[in-house]
C-alpha positions in Angstrom: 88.4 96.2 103.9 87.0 97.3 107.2 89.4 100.7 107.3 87.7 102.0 104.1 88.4 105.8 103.9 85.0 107.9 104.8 83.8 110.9 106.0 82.6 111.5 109.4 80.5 114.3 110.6 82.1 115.5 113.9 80.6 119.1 115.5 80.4 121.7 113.2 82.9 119.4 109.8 82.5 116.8 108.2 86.1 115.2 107.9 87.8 112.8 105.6 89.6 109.8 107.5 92.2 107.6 105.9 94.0 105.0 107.5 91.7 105.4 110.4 93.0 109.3 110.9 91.8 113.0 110.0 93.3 113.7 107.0 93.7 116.9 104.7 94.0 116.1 101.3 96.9 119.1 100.4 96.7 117.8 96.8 96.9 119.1 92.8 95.3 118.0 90.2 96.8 116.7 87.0 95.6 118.3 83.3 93.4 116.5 81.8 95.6 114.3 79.1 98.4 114.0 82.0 97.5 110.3 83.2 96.5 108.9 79.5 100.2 107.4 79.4 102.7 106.1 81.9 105.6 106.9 80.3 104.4 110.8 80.5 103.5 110.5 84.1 107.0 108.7 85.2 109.4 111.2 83.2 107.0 114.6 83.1 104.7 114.4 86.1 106.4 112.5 89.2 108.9 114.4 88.9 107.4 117.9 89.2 105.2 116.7 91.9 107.8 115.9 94.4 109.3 119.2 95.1 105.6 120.1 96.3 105.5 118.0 99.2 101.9 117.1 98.3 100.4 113.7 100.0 97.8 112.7 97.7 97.1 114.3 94.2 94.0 113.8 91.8 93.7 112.6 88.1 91.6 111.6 85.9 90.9 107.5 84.9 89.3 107.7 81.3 86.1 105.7 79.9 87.5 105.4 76.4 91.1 104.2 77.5 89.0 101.6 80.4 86.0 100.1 77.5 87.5 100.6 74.6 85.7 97.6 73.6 82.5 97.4 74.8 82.3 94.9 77.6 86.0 94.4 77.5 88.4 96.2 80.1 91.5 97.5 80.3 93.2 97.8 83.6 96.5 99.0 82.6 96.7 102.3 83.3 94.8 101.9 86.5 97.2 99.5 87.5 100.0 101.4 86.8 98.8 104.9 87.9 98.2 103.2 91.9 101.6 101.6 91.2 103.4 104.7 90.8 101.5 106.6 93.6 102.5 103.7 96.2 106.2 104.1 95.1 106.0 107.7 95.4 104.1 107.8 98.8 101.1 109.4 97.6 97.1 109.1 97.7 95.4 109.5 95.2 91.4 111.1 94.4 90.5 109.5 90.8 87.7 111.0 88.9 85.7 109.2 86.9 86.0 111.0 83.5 82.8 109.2 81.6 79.4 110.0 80.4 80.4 114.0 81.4 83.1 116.3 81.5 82.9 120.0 81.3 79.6 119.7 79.8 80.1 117.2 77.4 80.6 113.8 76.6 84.1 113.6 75.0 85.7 111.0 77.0 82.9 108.1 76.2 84.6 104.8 73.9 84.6 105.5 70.6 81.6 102.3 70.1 79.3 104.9 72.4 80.1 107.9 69.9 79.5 106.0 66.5 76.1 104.6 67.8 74.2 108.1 68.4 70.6 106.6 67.8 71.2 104.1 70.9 73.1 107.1 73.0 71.5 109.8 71.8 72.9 113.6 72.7 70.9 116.5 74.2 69.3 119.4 72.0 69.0 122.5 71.9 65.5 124.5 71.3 66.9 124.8 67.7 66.3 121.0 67.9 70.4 121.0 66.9 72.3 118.1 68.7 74.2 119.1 71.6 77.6 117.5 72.0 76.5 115.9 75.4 74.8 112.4 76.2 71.2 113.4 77.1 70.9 112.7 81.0 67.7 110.7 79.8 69.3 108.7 78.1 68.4 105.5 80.0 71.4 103.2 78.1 74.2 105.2 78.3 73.8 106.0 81.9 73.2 102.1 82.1 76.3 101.2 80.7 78.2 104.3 82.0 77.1 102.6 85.7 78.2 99.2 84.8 81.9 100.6 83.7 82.2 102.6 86.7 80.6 99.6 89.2 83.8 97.1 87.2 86.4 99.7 87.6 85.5 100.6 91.4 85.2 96.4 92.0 88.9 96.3 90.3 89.9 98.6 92.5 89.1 97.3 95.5 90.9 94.1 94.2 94.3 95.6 93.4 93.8 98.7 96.5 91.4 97.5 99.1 94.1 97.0 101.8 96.4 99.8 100.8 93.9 102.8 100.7 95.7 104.1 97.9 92.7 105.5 96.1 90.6 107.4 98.9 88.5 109.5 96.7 86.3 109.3 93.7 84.7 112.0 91.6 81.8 111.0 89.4 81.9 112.8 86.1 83.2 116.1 86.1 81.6 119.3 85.6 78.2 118.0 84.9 75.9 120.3 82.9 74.5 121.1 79.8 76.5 123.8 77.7 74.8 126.3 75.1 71.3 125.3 76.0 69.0 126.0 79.2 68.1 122.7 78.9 67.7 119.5 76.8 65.0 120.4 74.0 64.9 116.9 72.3 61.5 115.6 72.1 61.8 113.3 75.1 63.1 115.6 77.0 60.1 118.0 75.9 57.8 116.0 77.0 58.9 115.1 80.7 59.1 119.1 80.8 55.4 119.5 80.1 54.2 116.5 82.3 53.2 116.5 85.8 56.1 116.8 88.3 57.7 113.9 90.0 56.2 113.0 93.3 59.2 114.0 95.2 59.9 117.4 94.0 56.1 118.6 94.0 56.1 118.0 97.7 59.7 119.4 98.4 59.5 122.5 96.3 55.3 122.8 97.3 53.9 123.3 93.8 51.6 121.1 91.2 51.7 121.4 87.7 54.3 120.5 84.9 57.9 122.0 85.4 56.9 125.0 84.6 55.1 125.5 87.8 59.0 125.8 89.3 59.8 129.6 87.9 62.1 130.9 86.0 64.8 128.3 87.6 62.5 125.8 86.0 64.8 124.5 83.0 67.9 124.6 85.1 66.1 122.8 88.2 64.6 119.9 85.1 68.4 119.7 84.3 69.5 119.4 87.8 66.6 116.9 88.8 67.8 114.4 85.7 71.3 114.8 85.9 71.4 114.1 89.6 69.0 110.8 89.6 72.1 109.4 86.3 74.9 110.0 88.9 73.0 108.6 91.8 72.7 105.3 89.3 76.1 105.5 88.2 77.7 106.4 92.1 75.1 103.7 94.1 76.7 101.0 91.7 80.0 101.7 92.5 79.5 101.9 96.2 78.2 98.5 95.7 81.7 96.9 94.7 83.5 99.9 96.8 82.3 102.3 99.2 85.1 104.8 99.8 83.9 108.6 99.9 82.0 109.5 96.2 81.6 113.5 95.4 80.5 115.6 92.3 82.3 119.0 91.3 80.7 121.9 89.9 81.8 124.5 87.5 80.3 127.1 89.4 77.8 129.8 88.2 79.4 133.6 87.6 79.0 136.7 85.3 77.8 136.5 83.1 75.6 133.7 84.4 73.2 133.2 81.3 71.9 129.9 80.6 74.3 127.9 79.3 76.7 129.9 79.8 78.0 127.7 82.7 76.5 123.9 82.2 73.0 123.5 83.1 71.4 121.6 85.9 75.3 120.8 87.3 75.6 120.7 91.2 75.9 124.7 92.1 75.0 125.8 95.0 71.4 127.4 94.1 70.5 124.0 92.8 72.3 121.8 96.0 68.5 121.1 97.0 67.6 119.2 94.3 70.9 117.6 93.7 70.5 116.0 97.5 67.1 115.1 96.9 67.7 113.2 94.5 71.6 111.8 94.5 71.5 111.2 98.7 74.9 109.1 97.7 76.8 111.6 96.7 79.0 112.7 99.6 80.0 116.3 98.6 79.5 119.1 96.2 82.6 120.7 95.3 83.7 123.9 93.3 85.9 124.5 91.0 87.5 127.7 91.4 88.7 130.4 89.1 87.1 133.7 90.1 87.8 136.7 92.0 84.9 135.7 94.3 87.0 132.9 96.5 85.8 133.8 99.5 82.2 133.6 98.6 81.9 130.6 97.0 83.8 128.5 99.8 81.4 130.5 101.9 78.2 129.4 99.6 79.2 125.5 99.4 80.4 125.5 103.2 76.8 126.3 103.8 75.1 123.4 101.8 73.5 121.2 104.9 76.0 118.6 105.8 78.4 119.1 103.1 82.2 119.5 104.0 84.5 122.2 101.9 86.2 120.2 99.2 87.9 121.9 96.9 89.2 119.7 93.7 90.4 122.5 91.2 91.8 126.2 92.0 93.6 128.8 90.0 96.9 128.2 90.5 98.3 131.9 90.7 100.1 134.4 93.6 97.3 133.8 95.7 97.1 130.3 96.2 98.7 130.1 99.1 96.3 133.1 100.7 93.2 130.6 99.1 94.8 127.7 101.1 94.6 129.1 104.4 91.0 130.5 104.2 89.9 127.5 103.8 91.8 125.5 105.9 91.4 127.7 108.5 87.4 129.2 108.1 85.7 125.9 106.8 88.7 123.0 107.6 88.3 122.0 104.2 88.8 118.5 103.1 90.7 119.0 99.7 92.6 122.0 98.4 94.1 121.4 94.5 95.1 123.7 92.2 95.0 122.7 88.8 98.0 122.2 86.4 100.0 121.3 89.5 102.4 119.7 87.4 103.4 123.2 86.2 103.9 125.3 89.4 107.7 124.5 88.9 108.4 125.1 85.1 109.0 128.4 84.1 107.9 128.3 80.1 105.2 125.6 81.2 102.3 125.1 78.2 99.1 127.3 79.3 95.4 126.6 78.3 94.9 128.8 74.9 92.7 131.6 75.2 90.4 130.7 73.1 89.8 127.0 75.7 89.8 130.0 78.7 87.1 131.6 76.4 85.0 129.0 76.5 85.4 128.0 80.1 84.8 132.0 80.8 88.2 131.3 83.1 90.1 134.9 83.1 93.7 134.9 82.1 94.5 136.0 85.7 93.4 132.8 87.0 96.3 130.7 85.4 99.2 133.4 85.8 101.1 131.3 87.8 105.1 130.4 87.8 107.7 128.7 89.5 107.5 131.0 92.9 103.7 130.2 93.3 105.2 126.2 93.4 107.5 127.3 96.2 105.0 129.2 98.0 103.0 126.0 97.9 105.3 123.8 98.9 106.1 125.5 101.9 102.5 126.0 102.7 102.2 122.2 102.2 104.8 121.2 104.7 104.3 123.9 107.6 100.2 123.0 107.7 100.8 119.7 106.7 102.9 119.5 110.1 100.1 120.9 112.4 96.7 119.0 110.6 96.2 118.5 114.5 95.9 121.1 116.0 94.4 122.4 113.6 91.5 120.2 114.0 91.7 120.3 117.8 91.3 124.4 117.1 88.1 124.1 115.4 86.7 121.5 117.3 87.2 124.2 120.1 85.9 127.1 118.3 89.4 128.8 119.0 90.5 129.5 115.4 89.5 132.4 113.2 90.5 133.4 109.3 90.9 136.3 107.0 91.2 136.9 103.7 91.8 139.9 101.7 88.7 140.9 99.6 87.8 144.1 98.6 88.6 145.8 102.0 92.3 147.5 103.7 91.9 145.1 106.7 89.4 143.8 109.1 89.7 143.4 113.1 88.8 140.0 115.1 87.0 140.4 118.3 88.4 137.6 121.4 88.0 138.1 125.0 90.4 140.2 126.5 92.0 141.7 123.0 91.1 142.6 119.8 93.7 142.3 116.8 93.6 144.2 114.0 95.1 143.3 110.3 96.1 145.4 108.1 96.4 143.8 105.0 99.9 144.7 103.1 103.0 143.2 102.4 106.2 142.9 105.1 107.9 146.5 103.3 104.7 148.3 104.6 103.1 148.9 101.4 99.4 148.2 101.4 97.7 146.7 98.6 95.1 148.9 96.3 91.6 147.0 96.9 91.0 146.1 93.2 94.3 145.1 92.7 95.0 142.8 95.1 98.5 143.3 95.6 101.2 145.9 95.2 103.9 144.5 93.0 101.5 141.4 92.3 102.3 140.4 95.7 99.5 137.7 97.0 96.4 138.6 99.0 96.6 138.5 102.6 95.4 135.3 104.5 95.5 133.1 107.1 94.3 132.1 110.4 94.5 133.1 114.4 94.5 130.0 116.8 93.3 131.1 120.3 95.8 129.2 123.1 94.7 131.2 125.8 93.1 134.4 126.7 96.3 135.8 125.9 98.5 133.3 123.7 97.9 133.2 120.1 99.4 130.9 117.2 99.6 133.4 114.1 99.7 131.7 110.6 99.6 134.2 107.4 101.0 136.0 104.5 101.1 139.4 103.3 99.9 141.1 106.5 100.4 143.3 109.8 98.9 142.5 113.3 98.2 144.7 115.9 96.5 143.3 119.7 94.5 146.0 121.9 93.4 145.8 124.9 89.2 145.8 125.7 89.6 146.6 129.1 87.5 149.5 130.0 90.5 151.0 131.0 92.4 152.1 128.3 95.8 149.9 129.0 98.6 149.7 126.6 99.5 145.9 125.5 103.4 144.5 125.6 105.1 141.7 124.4 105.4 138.7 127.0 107.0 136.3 124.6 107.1 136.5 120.6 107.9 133.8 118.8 109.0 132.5 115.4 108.7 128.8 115.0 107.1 126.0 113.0 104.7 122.2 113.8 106.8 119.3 113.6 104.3 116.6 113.7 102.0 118.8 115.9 104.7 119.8 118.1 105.6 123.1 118.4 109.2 123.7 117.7 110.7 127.3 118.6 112.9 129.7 116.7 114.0 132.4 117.2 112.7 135.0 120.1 111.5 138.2 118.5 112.4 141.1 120.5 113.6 144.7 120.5 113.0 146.4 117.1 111.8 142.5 115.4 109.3 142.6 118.3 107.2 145.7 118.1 105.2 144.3 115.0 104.3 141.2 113.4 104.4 141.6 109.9 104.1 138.6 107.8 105.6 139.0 104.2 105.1 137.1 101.0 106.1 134.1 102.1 103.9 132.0 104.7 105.4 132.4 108.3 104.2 131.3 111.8 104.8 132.8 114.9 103.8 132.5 118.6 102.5 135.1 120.9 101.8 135.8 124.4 100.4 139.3 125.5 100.1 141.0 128.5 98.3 144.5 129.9 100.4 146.9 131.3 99.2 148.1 134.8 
């Protein structure tokens, strides 16, 4: 029990360790109904999963199936769900799908549901019930606590030596839908009384909630929902303290209330989130919009809190999304969702009336067999190099790109600057908006500095070019050009690019590596 998985703050990241080493979680994450039955997992799921080359992959473990009696347990698919993942050599992040998920509370035991005087739901300012367990209501999160304390002490019974679990996610998209805020009469009247000691003196106002602004309903959400999962998390650090972290279904346009589930962990509300829930580990996004690069940016930002990334689109530009944030925040999870699907061509997609509701855009979920070999490639060639990678950022030596709105952008070192174009291998660029001629993926990936004039190159769907600084204009050459891949960290050499394959690096569709050395001509 002593090599627990945990996160350690080390320079600039805050990394996840397992078995005592850094490790990247290059994971997926199952639907939502995937890991209700064994039987589905062992003949639909495992298989799909092994042609990714994944090492861990995250699921859901379901409060109904757990307590479907109150007080009495059932371990089985637990049990069986780490079974599986030993035999197929894989890690697994388990989130906790109970009072919450996507901003409602349809995964509590059927005893919980029938009983809605004793676990009473949210309203809205209709006074209509909500379908969502009020966050004040004291006994639900009571007994939500108490399952999630008994299935993290079984856990450590049946996994504390193995480390097969090394994650958990509390709840799951935590919020109030269709509402600004809980309207029931309770909830009215915390609103109007005097503010809680702790957030008058953070946020430097007196008065009733409303003294916060126009963020005041969202901030009374965010203030209740994160004191439940700090009850709910605390407990089950108490039978087993591996790393705990919330995900958020993030705020976009058009970013109405309750349009996106109220007083959830986004970004704008972090600071009351970690003022009240100091357990929780990380704040994680879920994915889906055009916007990547900013909202890695935003949550990167959060004081102390490491990239973690439990749900992506899974589309053409995965693989691009993948090395941004490997390779600008060291992120500690990537996962698109529906990985089970990246391999099957007529694969069943989330209706549009579900996308509808989850204001996900069709585009987000276009994905097809290609994207699942894209990934597994990706998988294996970083998956190889998770050391030097490491060692590159601990050094400040490694720099990323991803294609936004822009044709390309330039990256400034000490001797050179290189310039990349952002287009596929044929030499057709990509139109802005559309992100990719012949729905080609974006361009991105990463530059690892060896030396003031050796570079490691990792990327798709791009064109480098190295110029000298010197105030002398000079004219650059090739010393030595490279293809090659990691092995365990160790650089292993292909081919040597020369001649006609030497004059430019163009990286096509497909992820590719290569090593450079430069030198000024004199």
């Amino acid at each position: 029990m002593s090599n627990l998985p945990y996160l350690k703050k080390e320079g600039k990241f805050t990394r996840l360790y397992v078995d005592g080493k850094p490790f990247t979680a290059l994971s997926g994450e199952l639907h939502n109904s995937s890991s209700s039955s064994l039987r589905y997992m062992e003949e639909r799921v495992w298989p799909s999963l092994r042609p990714l080359g994944m090492n861990s992959v995250i699921l859901p473990i379901y409060w109904e199936c757990l307590e479907p009696e109150e007080g009495k347990f059932d371990f089985a698919l637990v049990d069986g769900i780490i079974e599986q993942a030993d035999r197929e050599g894989m890690k697994l992040i388990l989130l906790w799908f109970g009072l919450w998920k996507n901003g409602m509370s349809t995964y509590i035991p059927q005893w919980m549901k029938l009983d809605c005087e004793k676990y009473f739901y949210a309203h809205d300012k209709f006074g209509r019930p909500i379908p969502c367990i009020s966050p004040l209501c004291d006994a639900a999160v009571a007994a939500d606590a108490a399952a999630y304390a008994i299935l993290m002490k079984h856990i450590r019974e049946v996994d504390g030596e193995k480390n097969t679990v090394i994650m958990m996610q509390a709840e799951n998209e935590i919020g109030i839908l269709g509402s600004s805020r809980d309207f029931s009469d309770i909830a009215n009247t915390l609103f109007n009384s005097s503010l809680p000691e702790n957030v008058a003196k953070e946020y430097g106002v007196i008065g009733n909630w409303n003294a916060l602004g126009g963020e005041a309903d969202e901030l009374f959400m965010a203030y209740h929902y994160a004191r439940a999962v700090e009850k709910i998390i605390s407990r089950g650090k108490e039978e087993h303290p591996i790393p705990m972290f919330v995900n958020a279904w993030i705020d976009q346009f058009p970013a109405y209330a309750g349009k996106y589930p109220q007083g959830g962990p986004v970004a704008k509300v972090a600071r009351m989130w970690k003022l009240n829930a100091p357990s929780v580990e990380a704040y994680a996004p879920d994915i889906y919009i055009e916007s990547y690069r900013d909202v890695c940016d935003e949550y990167a930002a959060i004081e102390g809190n490491p990239l973690c990334i439990p749900e992506v689109r899974a589309s053409k530009d995965t693989v691009p999304f993948l090395l941004y944030a490997i390779g600008k925040h060291n992120t500690i999870c990537f996962s698109p969702f529906g990985i089970e699907e990246l391999f099957q061509q007529n694969a069943e997609r989330m209706s549009s009336d579900v996308m509808s509701l989850l204001n996900i855009s069709s585009a987000a979920m276009s994905h097809n067999p290609a994207v699942g070999g894209a990934l597994a490639r990706a998988y294996k060639m970083l998956g190889n190099m998770t050391s030097i990678i490491n060692k590159a950022h601990d050094e400040g030596k490694i720099k990323a790109f991803l294609q936004y709105n822009e044709l390309g952008t330039v990256l400034d070192y000490k001797n050179y600057e290189i310039k990349i174009s952002y287009g596929s291998s044929s030499g057709y660029y990509f139109s802005p908006s559309a992100g990719g001629a012949d729905n080609s993926p974006k361009a991105g990936g990463f530059i690892i500095e060896l030396s003031d004039n050796e570079f490691i190159f990792v990327g798709v769907s791009c064109r480098f070019e190295i110029t000298s600084k010197s105030k002398e204009p000079k004219m650059t050459a090739n010393l030595l050009k490279q293809e090659g891949v990691f092995e365990n960290n160790v650089w292993m050499p292909g081919r040597i690019l020369n001649g006609d394959e030497g004059y430019l690096m163009r990286f096509g569709e497909m992820l590719e590596i290569n090593r450079l050395s430069v030198y000024e001509l004199k």
